[in-house]
C-alpha positions, 0 to 999 in steps of 0.5 A, spaced: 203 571 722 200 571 729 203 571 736 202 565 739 205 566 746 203 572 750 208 575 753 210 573 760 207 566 758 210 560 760 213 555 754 218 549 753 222 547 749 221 541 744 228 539 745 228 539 752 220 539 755 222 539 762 227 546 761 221 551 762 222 559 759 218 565 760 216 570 755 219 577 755 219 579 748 216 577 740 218 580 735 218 579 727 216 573 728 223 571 734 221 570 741 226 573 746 226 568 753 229 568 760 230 562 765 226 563 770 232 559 774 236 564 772 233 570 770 239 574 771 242 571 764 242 574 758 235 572 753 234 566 750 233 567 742 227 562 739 222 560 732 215 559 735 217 552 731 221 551 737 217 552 742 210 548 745 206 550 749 203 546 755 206 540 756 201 536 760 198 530 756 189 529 756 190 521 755 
């Protein structure tokens, strides 16, 4: 399985689209995230399937 988001891309969260993180790691298949709020905090842990990536809608 492929990387879907770069490291240092922006992604949201599917749960919450307006919370924005900032990728800082993939590894075996975990994407590893800081709050660019808050960079200071330890990283946050997700499955691609939890992520998106634009939030922007063509309608």
């Amino acid at each position: 399985m492929e990387n879907r988001y770069p490291e240092g891309s922006t992604v949201f969260l599917k749960t919450d689209p307006n919370h924005s993180l900032t990728v800082r790691r993939y590894a075996k298949r975990i994407y590893y995230c800081t709050d660019p709020a808050k960079p200071q905090e330890k990283d946050k842990v997700y499955y691609e399937r939890e992520l998106q990536g634009n939030t922007n809608t063509v309608t």
